[in-house]
Structures are given as structure tokens and as C-alpha cells.
C-alpha positions as CSV (number, residue, x, y, z in Angstrom):
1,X,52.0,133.5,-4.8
2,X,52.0,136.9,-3.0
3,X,53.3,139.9,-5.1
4,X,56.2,140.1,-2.4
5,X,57.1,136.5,-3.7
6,X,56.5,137.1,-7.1
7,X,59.3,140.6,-6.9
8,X,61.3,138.5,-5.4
9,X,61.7,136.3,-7.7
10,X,62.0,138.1,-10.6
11,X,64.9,140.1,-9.0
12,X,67.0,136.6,-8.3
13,X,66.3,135.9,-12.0
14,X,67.5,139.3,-12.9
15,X,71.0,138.0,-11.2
16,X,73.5,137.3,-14.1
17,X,76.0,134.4,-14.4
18,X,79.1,136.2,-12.6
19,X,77.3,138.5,-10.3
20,X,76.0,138.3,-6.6
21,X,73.3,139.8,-4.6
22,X,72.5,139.5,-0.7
23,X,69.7,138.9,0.9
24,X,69.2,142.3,2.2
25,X,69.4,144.2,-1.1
26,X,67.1,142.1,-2.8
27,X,64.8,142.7,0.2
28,X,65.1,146.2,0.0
29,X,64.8,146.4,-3.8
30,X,61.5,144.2,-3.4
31,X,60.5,147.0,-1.0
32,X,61.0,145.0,2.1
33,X,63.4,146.6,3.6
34,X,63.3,144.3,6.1
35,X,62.6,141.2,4.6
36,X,65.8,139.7,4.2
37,X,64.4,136.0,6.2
38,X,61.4,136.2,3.6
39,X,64.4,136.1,0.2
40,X,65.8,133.2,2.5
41,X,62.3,131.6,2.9
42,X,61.7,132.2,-0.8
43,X,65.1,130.7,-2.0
44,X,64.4,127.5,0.4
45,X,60.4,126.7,-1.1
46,X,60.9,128.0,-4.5
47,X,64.6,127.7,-6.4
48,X,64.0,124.3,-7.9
49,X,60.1,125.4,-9.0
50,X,61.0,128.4,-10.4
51,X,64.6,127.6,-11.9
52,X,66.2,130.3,-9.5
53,X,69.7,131.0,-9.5
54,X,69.6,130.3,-5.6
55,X,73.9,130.2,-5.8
56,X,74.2,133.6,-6.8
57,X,72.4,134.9,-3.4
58,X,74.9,135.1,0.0
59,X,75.1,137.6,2.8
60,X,75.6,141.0,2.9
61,X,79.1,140.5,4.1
62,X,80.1,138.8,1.4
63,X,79.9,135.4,3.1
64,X,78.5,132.0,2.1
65,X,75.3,131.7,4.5
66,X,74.5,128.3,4.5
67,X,76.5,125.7,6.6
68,X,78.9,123.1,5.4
69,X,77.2,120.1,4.1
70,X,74.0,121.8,3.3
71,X,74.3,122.7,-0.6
72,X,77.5,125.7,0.9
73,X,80.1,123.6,-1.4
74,X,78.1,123.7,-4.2
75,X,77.3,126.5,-3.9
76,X,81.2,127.4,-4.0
77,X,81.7,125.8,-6.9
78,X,78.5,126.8,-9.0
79,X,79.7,130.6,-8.6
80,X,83.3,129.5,-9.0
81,X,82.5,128.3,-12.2
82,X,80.9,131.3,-13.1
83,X,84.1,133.3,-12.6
84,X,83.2,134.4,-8.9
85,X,86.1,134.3,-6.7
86,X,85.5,132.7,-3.7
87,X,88.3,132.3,-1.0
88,X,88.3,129.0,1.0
89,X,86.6,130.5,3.9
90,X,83.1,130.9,1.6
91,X,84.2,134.7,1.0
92,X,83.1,137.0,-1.9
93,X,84.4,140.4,-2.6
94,X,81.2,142.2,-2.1
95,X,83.2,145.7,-4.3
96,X,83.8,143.6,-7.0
97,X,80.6,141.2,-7.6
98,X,77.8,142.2,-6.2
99,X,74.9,143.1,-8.6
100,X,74.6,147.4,-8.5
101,X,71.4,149.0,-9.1
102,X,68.2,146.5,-9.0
């Protein structure tokens, strides 16, 4: 594991039940500022392996990123039952949830 990967990580772990983070600021907090695709590529090899809480990362815009019928219902519902409002569109308000200072 690269020490990209391994900062990574530990910043989705960091991710409390009823909070969000995107992509990008976990990038940026990892000090990739542009490494948004490698928290996407991390999330994809390494949730189940390393127990992350995969459901609590979406986009920047507050949107659900993956598509229906790959894991985007439950992920709906995992944050949903952490309290996270999610609208029926896959929507989270970014000003209320999101994670503040990694």
C-alpha cells in the first residue's frame, strides 16, 4: 500500500456515522489535490478489506455518484439510516453534512 492509499484511508475512517465527505476534499486533505479518481479507485479495491465506510463518500455537489443498480440504493439507505437526508434524486445537503476540517 502506497502512503497516498494508506492517507486515504484513514481519512474515510475518520468519516463519522451522520457525516459526508466528497471525493475531492478527501483528495485534497490526502494532499492530492487532484486525486479525486484515485479516492474513487481506493473506495472500489479497498472498502470491504479495510471496513471503509464507502457510503459516506459522494460528489462534491452533493450528489450520489454511482448509477442506479450499482450499490446507489444502498447506499441511500445506509446514510439514510444514519440520519443523512437524502432527497429521492440521490441529493445531500453539502451545508449541512459534509465533514468540515480533515
Amino acid at each position: 500500500m502506497t502512503e497516498e492509499t494508506g492517507r486515504i484511508i484513514t481519512l474515510i475512517q475518520s468519516i463519522p456515522a451522520g457525516k459526508v465527505s466528497s471525493y475531492r476534499d478527501i483528495a485534497r486533505a490526502a494532499g492530492l489535490p487532484n486525486g479525486a479518481r484515485q479516492v474513487v479507485r481506493v473506495l472500489h479495491s479497498m472498502s470491504r478489506g479495510q471496513n471503509l465506510p464507502w457510503h459516506r463518500v459522494i460528489r462534491a455537489d452533493g450528489r450520489i455518484g454511482l448509477p442506479e443498480g450499482s450499490g446507489r440504493e444502498d447506499q441511500i439507505i445506509l446514510l439514510r439510516n444514519e440520519g443523512v437526508e437524502v432527497s429521492d434524486s440521490g441529493r445531500v445537503d453539502m451545508s449541512k453534512y459534509a465533514l468540515r476540517g480533515f
